[in-house]
N, C-alpha and C positions, 0 to 999 in steps of 0.2 A: 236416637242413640248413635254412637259413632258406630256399633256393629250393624247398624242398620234395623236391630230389633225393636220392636215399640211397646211399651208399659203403658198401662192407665190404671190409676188407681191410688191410696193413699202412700203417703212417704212419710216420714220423720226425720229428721236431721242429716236430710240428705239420700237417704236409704229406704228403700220399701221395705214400707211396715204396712199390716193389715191387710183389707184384702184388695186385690189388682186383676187386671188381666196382663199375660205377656204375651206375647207374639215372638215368635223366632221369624228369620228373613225365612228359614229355610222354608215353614207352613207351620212347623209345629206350635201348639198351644196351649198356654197355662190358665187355667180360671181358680182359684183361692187365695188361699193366706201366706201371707211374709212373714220374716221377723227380719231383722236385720240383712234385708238382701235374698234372704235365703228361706226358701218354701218350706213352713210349718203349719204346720195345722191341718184344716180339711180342704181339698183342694184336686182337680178335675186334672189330669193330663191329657193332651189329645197328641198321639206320636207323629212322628213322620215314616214310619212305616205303615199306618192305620192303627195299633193299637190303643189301646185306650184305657187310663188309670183311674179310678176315683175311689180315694180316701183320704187315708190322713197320710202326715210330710213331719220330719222331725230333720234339723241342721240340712234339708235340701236334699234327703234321701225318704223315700218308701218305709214310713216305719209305725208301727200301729195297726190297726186295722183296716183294708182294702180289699180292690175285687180288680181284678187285671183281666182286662177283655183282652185276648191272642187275635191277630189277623188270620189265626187258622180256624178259630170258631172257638178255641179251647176257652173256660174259663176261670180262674183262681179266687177263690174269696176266704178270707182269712189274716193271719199275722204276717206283718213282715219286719224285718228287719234289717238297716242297715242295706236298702235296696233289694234283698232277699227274701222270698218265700220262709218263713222261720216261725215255731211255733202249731198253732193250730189251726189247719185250713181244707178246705175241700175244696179238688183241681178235679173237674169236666172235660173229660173227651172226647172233642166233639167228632171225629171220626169214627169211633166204637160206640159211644154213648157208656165206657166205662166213667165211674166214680170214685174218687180217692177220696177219703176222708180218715184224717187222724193228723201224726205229728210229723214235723220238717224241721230240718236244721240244714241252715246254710245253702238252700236252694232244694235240697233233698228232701226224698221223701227220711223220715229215720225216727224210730222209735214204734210205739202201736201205731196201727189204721187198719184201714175196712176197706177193701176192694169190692165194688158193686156192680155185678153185671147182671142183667137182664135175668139171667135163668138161674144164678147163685151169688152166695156172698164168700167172700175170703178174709179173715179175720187173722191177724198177725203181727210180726214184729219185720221191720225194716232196719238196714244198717248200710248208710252210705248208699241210699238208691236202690237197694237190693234185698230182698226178702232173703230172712236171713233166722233161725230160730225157729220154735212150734208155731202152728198156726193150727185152722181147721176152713175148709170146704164146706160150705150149707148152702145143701138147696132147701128152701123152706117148702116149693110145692111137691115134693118128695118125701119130707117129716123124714132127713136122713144129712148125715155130715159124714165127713172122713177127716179124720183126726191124724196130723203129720208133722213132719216137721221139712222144713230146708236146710241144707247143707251142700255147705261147698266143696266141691271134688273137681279132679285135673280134668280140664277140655279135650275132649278129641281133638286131634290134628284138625278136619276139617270143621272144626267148633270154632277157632280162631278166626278172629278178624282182622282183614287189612292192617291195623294200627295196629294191634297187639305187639308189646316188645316180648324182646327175647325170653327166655326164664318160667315160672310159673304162672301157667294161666287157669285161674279158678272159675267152675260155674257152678251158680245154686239153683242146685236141682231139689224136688220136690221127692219125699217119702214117705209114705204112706201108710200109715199102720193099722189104723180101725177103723169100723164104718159101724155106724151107730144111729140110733133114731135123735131127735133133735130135741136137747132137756128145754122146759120151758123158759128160761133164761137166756136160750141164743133166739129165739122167734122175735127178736126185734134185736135194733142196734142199739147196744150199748154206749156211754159216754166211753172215755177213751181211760179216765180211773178206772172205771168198775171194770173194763176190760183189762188193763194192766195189772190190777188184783188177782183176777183170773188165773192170769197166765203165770201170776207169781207164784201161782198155786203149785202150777204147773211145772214150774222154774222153765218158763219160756222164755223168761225176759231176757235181751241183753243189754249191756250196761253201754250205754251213751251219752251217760252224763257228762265221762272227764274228758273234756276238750279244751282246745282253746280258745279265745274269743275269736269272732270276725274282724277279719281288717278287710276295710274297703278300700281300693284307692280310687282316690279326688278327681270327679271328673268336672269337665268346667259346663256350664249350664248350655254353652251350644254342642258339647257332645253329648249330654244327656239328653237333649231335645231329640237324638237318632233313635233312639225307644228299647226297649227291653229285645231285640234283636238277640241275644245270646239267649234269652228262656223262652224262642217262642217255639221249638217243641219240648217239652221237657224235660229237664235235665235227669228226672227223678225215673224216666221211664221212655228213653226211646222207641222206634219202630219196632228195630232190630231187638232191643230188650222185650218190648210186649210180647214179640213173636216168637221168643224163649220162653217165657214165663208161659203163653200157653202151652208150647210142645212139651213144656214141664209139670204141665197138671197129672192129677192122679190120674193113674188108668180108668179107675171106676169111673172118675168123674169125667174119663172123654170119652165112655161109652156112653154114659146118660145125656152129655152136650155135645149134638152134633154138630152144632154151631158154631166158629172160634168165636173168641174173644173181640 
Protein backbone atom coordinates (compact mmCIF):
# COMPACT_ATOMS: atom_id res chain seq x y z
CA UNK A 1 0.00 0.00 0.00
CA UNK A 2 1.28 3.41 -0.71
CA UNK A 3 0.98 4.13 3.35
CA UNK A 4 3.26 1.36 3.60
CA UNK A 5 0.55 -0.88 5.47
CA UNK A 6 0.07 -4.44 4.28
CA UNK A 7 -3.55 -6.47 3.94
CA UNK A 8 -3.92 -10.00 3.31
CA UNK A 9 -6.90 -11.44 2.95
CA UNK A 10 -10.35 -11.37 0.88
CA UNK A 11 -11.50 -8.21 -1.16
CA UNK A 12 -14.49 -7.42 -3.41
CA UNK A 13 -14.84 -4.92 -5.71
CA UNK A 14 -11.87 -3.49 -4.84
CA UNK A 15 -12.50 -3.15 -0.98
CA UNK A 16 -11.84 -5.56 1.85
CA UNK A 17 -14.51 -7.51 2.48
CA UNK A 18 -14.48 -10.55 4.87
CA UNK A 19 -11.83 -11.67 6.71
CA UNK A 20 -8.00 -10.17 6.46
CA UNK A 21 -5.15 -9.50 8.26
CA UNK A 22 -3.76 -5.71 8.40
CA UNK A 23 -0.72 -4.57 9.47
CA UNK A 24 0.01 -0.87 10.28
CA UNK A 25 3.89 0.38 9.27
CA UNK A 26 3.72 1.59 12.78
CA UNK A 27 3.38 -2.44 14.54
CA UNK A 28 -0.09 -2.25 15.10
CA UNK A 29 -2.49 -5.35 14.16
CA UNK A 30 -5.69 -6.29 12.93
CA UNK A 31 -6.84 -10.09 12.53
CA UNK A 32 -11.01 -10.24 11.55
CA UNK A 33 -13.75 -9.15 9.54
CA UNK A 34 -14.30 -6.13 6.82
CA UNK A 35 -17.23 -4.96 5.11
CA UNK A 36 -16.67 -2.44 2.95
CA UNK A 37 -13.01 -1.30 3.98
CA UNK A 38 -14.12 -1.04 7.30
CA UNK A 39 -13.74 -3.48 10.47
CA UNK A 40 -17.06 -5.38 11.20
CA UNK A 41 -17.71 -8.13 12.83
CA UNK A 42 -15.47 -10.30 15.05
CA UNK A 43 -12.16 -9.25 15.00
CA UNK A 44 -8.61 -9.14 17.33
CA UNK A 45 -6.87 -5.66 17.75
CA UNK A 46 -3.38 -5.74 18.86
CA UNK A 47 -2.50 -1.75 19.84
CA UNK A 48 0.63 -0.06 19.63
CA UNK A 49 0.69 0.76 22.93
CA UNK A 50 0.41 -3.09 23.90
CA UNK A 51 -3.26 -3.23 24.47
CA UNK A 52 -5.23 -5.51 23.21
CA UNK A 53 -8.98 -5.75 21.63
CA UNK A 54 -10.95 -8.86 20.80
CA UNK A 55 -14.58 -8.84 19.84
CA UNK A 56 -16.98 -7.63 17.75
CA UNK A 57 -16.43 -4.21 15.11
CA UNK A 58 -19.60 -2.43 13.60
CA UNK A 59 -18.74 0.83 10.62
CA UNK A 60 -14.90 0.42 12.06
CA UNK A 61 -15.65 1.11 15.64
CA UNK A 62 -15.88 -1.06 19.07
CA UNK A 63 -19.41 -1.94 19.02
CA UNK A 64 -21.19 -5.12 20.55
CA UNK A 65 -19.67 -7.25 22.64
CA UNK A 66 -15.80 -7.16 23.80
CA UNK A 67 -13.13 -7.54 26.29
CA UNK A 68 -10.23 -4.70 26.19
CA UNK A 69 -7.02 -6.08 27.74
CA UNK A 70 -5.25 -2.42 29.51
CA UNK A 71 -1.37 -2.28 29.42
CA UNK A 72 -1.93 -1.70 33.02
CA UNK A 73 -3.26 -5.12 33.78
CA UNK A 74 -6.96 -3.74 34.01
CA UNK A 75 -9.44 -5.59 32.14
CA UNK A 76 -13.18 -4.64 30.45
CA UNK A 77 -15.49 -7.14 29.19
CA UNK A 78 -18.83 -6.25 28.18
CA UNK A 79 -20.93 -3.78 25.57
CA UNK A 80 -19.57 -1.26 23.84
CA UNK A 81 -20.50 1.25 21.75
CA UNK A 82 -19.43 3.53 19.21
CA UNK A 83 -15.71 2.88 20.59
CA UNK A 84 -17.06 3.32 24.19
CA UNK A 85 -17.54 1.18 27.20
CA UNK A 86 -21.55 1.46 27.02
CA UNK A 87 -24.09 -0.72 28.24
CA UNK A 88 -23.30 -3.74 30.54
CA UNK A 89 -19.92 -4.69 31.46
CA UNK A 90 -17.57 -5.76 34.19
CA UNK A 91 -14.05 -3.59 34.51
CA UNK A 92 -11.03 -5.51 36.66
CA UNK A 93 -8.66 -3.67 38.74
CA UNK A 94 -5.89 -4.85 38.34
CA UNK A 95 -4.03 -2.76 41.04
CA UNK A 96 -6.63 -3.23 43.94
CA UNK A 97 -8.05 -6.50 42.49
CA UNK A 98 -11.53 -4.32 42.79
CA UNK A 99 -14.52 -5.31 40.44
CA UNK A 100 -17.04 -3.16 38.81
CA UNK A 101 -19.86 -4.82 37.46
CA UNK A 102 -23.20 -3.26 36.24
CA UNK A 103 -24.11 -0.27 33.80
CA UNK A 104 -21.99 2.28 31.51
CA UNK A 105 -22.82 4.98 29.45
CA UNK A 106 -20.45 6.80 27.24
CA UNK A 107 -17.29 5.59 28.85
CA UNK A 108 -18.82 5.73 32.40
CA UNK A 109 -19.54 3.98 34.93
CA UNK A 110 -23.67 5.29 35.31
CA UNK A 111 -26.82 3.62 36.35
CA UNK A 112 -26.79 0.26 38.99
CA UNK A 113 -23.57 -1.89 39.57
CA UNK A 114 -21.71 -3.66 42.26
CA UNK A 115 -18.41 -2.74 43.61
CA UNK A 116 -16.38 -5.98 44.72
CA UNK A 117 -13.73 -5.98 47.19
CA UNK A 118 -12.20 -8.48 48.81
CA UNK A 119 -13.70 -8.07 52.35
CA UNK A 120 -17.42 -6.33 51.10
CA UNK A 121 -19.70 -5.51 48.44
CA UNK A 122 -21.26 -2.02 47.53
CA UNK A 123 -24.30 -2.07 45.72
CA UNK A 124 -25.69 1.24 44.03
CA UNK A 125 -26.49 3.81 41.65
CA UNK A 126 -23.85 5.75 39.55
CA UNK A 127 -24.33 9.14 37.65
CA UNK A 128 -21.60 10.39 35.38
CA UNK A 129 -18.69 8.24 37.10
CA UNK A 130 -19.84 9.02 40.51
CA UNK A 131 -21.74 7.15 43.07
CA UNK A 132 -24.55 9.09 43.40
CA UNK A 133 -28.04 7.93 45.28
CA UNK A 134 -28.84 5.04 47.98
CA UNK A 135 -26.86 2.23 48.03
CA UNK A 136 -25.71 -0.34 50.85
CA UNK A 137 -22.34 -1.87 52.16
CA UNK A 138 -22.35 -5.82 52.69
CA UNK A 139 -19.93 -7.56 54.26
CA UNK A 140 -21.27 -11.16 53.78
CA UNK A 141 -18.69 -12.68 56.27
CA UNK A 142 -20.03 -10.42 59.11
CA UNK A 143 -24.05 -11.29 58.07
CA UNK A 144 -24.29 -7.20 58.40
CA UNK A 145 -24.82 -4.09 55.75
CA UNK A 146 -25.11 -0.38 56.32
CA UNK A 147 -27.78 1.04 54.35
CA UNK A 148 -26.89 4.78 53.01
CA UNK A 149 -26.93 6.84 50.58
CA UNK A 150 -24.40 9.46 48.53
CA UNK A 151 -24.84 12.95 48.14
CA UNK A 152 -23.11 15.69 47.01
CA UNK A 153 -22.06 18.61 49.02
CA UNK A 154 -19.44 21.61 48.57
CA UNK A 155 -15.53 20.59 48.80
CA UNK A 156 -13.26 21.85 51.25
CA UNK A 157 -10.75 24.14 50.10
CA UNK A 158 -8.15 21.62 50.35
CA UNK A 159 -10.69 18.90 48.58
CA UNK A 160 -9.97 20.68 45.31
CA UNK A 161 -7.81 19.75 42.74
CA UNK A 162 -5.35 21.34 40.58
CA UNK A 163 -7.76 21.52 37.48
CA UNK A 164 -10.87 22.45 39.31
CA UNK A 165 -12.30 25.67 37.78
CA UNK A 166 -13.66 28.45 39.53
CA UNK A 167 -17.32 28.22 41.03
CA UNK A 168 -18.83 25.11 42.76
CA UNK A 169 -17.19 22.26 43.45
CA UNK A 170 -19.14 19.22 44.52
CA UNK A 171 -18.23 15.85 46.33
CA UNK A 172 -20.11 12.74 46.95
CA UNK A 173 -19.80 11.70 50.02
CA UNK A 174 -21.18 8.82 51.69
CA UNK A 175 -24.21 8.67 54.70
CA UNK A 176 -24.86 6.34 56.56
CA UNK A 177 -27.87 5.59 58.27
CA UNK A 178 -28.55 1.75 59.36
CA UNK A 179 -26.61 -1.20 60.03
CA UNK A 180 -28.49 -4.18 59.84
CA UNK A 181 -28.13 -7.99 59.49
CA UNK A 182 -28.11 -9.13 55.84
CA UNK A 183 -31.78 -10.24 54.32
CA UNK A 184 -31.37 -13.37 52.29
CA UNK A 185 -31.72 -11.61 49.05
CA UNK A 186 -28.44 -9.54 49.22
CA UNK A 187 -26.17 -12.99 50.01
CA UNK A 188 -25.30 -13.27 46.44
CA UNK A 189 -25.29 -10.82 43.53
CA UNK A 190 -28.09 -9.83 41.86
CA UNK A 191 -28.63 -9.22 37.98
CA UNK A 192 -28.64 -5.51 37.65
CA UNK A 193 -33.00 -5.74 37.02
CA UNK A 194 -33.64 -7.40 40.04
CA UNK A 195 -31.37 -4.84 41.74
CA UNK A 196 -32.91 -1.77 40.04
CA UNK A 197 -36.32 -3.09 41.22
CA UNK A 198 -34.96 -2.90 44.64
CA UNK A 199 -33.77 0.13 44.72
CA UNK A 200 -37.13 1.36 43.01
CA UNK A 201 -38.43 0.23 46.09
CA UNK A 202 -36.39 2.23 47.67
CA UNK A 203 -36.65 5.27 45.34
CA UNK A 204 -32.90 5.03 44.96
CA UNK A 205 -32.98 5.26 41.41
CA UNK A 206 -31.80 8.04 39.39
CA UNK A 207 -33.01 8.84 36.25
CA UNK A 208 -30.43 8.37 33.35
CA UNK A 209 -32.24 7.70 30.71
CA UNK A 210 -32.84 11.15 29.02
CA UNK A 211 -29.67 11.80 27.13
CA UNK A 212 -28.41 12.31 24.13
CA UNK A 213 -26.93 10.17 21.58
CA UNK A 214 -23.03 9.52 21.22
CA UNK A 215 -21.23 11.30 18.67
CA UNK A 216 -17.90 9.97 17.85
CA UNK A 217 -15.55 11.71 15.84
CA UNK A 218 -13.80 9.94 12.49
CA UNK A 219 -10.68 8.86 13.23
CA UNK A 220 -8.66 7.51 10.11
CA UNK A 221 -7.48 3.88 10.56
CA UNK A 222 -3.68 4.97 11.23
CA UNK A 223 -4.87 6.95 14.17
CA UNK A 224 -6.87 4.27 15.56
CA UNK A 225 -4.16 1.84 15.18
CA UNK A 226 -2.51 4.34 18.52
CA UNK A 227 -4.91 2.24 20.94
CA UNK A 228 -7.41 3.08 23.50
CA UNK A 229 -4.67 5.43 25.09
CA UNK A 230 -7.35 7.90 26.60
CA UNK A 231 -9.22 4.68 28.68
CA UNK A 232 -6.36 3.10 29.81
CA UNK A 233 -6.96 4.11 33.39
CA UNK A 234 -10.43 4.64 33.75
CA UNK A 235 -12.40 7.12 32.97
CA UNK A 236 -15.14 5.97 35.36
CA UNK A 237 -12.80 5.87 38.34
CA UNK A 238 -9.42 7.38 38.69
CA UNK A 239 -6.61 7.05 41.54
CA UNK A 240 -7.38 10.21 42.91
CA UNK A 241 -11.31 9.35 42.72
CA UNK A 242 -10.76 5.65 44.26
CA UNK A 243 -8.95 7.35 47.07
CA UNK A 244 -12.08 9.50 47.71
CA UNK A 245 -14.52 6.97 47.56
CA UNK A 246 -12.61 5.13 50.25
CA UNK A 247 -11.86 7.98 52.76
CA UNK A 248 -15.73 8.24 51.94
CA UNK A 249 -16.85 4.82 53.26
CA UNK A 250 -19.09 4.61 56.37
CA UNK A 251 -17.32 4.82 59.51
CA UNK A 252 -18.56 1.53 60.74
CA UNK A 253 -17.37 -0.03 57.67
CA UNK A 254 -13.68 1.56 58.12
CA UNK A 255 -13.53 0.22 61.61
CA UNK A 256 -14.46 -3.43 60.54
CA UNK A 257 -11.91 -2.78 57.13
CA UNK A 258 -8.54 -2.08 58.05
CA UNK A 259 -7.44 -2.53 54.76
CA UNK A 260 -8.23 0.16 51.98
CA UNK A 261 -9.63 -0.36 49.08
Amino acid sequence: MPNHDTYEGHYCNGLRNGKGFYKFKNGARYFGYYAENRKHGPGDFYYLDGSVYKGNWADDKRNGLGTYYYINGDVYEGEWRNHLRHGQGKYTFAATGLVYSGLWKEGKMDGWGELIHEKYRFVGIWKDGKLLGKGRYIFDKLNCQQIGEYVLTPAAPEERRPDDEGGNVTISRWKGQTIEKIKEEDMKSKTHTEADATLEEEDALADASNTSPVVYTKEEEEEDALGDASNTSPIVSTKDEEDEEEEEAPVDAQDLEEEEV
